[in-house]
Steps between C-alpha positions, in 0.01 A plus 500: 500500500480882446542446101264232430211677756582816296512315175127389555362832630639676199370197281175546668445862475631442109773699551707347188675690220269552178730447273883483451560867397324648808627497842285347790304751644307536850245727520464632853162635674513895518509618810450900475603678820123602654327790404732571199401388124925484420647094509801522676642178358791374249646223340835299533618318169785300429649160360675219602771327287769219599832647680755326291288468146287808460200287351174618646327289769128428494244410674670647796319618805471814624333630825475793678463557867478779698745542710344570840301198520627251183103511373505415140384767309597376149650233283540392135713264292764631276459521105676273251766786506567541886255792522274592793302782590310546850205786419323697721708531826452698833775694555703396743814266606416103399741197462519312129538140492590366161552085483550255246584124482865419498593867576547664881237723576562865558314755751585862443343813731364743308281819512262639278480902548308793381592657211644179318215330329653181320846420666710247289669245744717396218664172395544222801724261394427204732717217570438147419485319866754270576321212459487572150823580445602137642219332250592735189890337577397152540291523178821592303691255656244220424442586133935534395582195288 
C-alpha cells in the first residue's frame, strides 16, 4: 500500500529520472534557519543494485522521512543505473525507505549533519523477496526439457 501510494505521489509531482545516465533527483524546499541568509541543508546519494547479481535496479523508490514524526520530506525513483540523489535536506536525523517489486524493502536511520554537505549512502544491495525467489525456481523448473 505504502509503494503504490508513493509510486503515484512521486508520479504526480514528476519526480521520474530524465534520462538513464542521471540519477533520480528530489529537489527539496530550502528552509534557511530565520534571520540568517546561510541554507543549512545537504544531500544524501546513493544506488541500489541486486544482492546476489550486482546489476543496477531501477525505477526503485526512494523516500525520506524525518525521523521524529515519519513526514515525508522527499522521494524520487532510481536511474537506469541504481542511482538516487535526495537534494536539498534539513539537517537533521530522517529514516530512508528504498522499495522495489520482487525485492524486500529496506529502512535505514540516518542523519544528515553540519559540515558534510553531500553524504554518499553507498551501494544497497537489496534482496529479492521470497516470493520471487519461489517464482524465479518454478520458472526454471517449468522451462527444462
Amino acid at each position: 500500500m505504502f509503494l503504490s501510494l508513493l509510486n503515484r505521489v512521486l508520479l504526480g509531482a514528476g519526480l521520474m529520472a530524465a534520462s538513464a545516465s542521471q540519477p533520480a533527483t528530489a529537489h527539496l524546499a530550502e528552509n534557511p534557519v530565520a534571520g540568517s541568509s546561510v541554507n543549512i541543508t545537504g544531500s544524501f546519494t546513493g544506488v541500489l543494485l541486486d544482492q546476489y547479481t550486482g546489476r543496477p535496479l531501477s525505477q526503485a523508490t526512494v523516500a525520506l522521512m524525518r525521523q521524529d514524526n515519519a513526514q515525508l520530506v522527499a522521494g524520487a525513483l532510481t536511474a537506469d543505473n541504481g542511482e538516487f540523489r535526495l537534494d536539498r535536506a534539513r539537517f537533521g536525523r530522517y529514516v530512508l525507505h528504498i522499495e522495489v517489486a520482487g525485492y524486500q524493502p529496506i529502512r535505514e536511520e540516518i542523519t544528515l549533519a553540519a559540515g558534510r554537505d553531500v553524504i554518499d549512502l553507498g551501494a544497497y544491495g537489496m534482496i529479492p523477496s521470497q516470493a520471487a525467489q519461489r517464482t524465479a525456481t518454478t520458472m526454471a523448473l517449468a522451462t527444462r526439457p
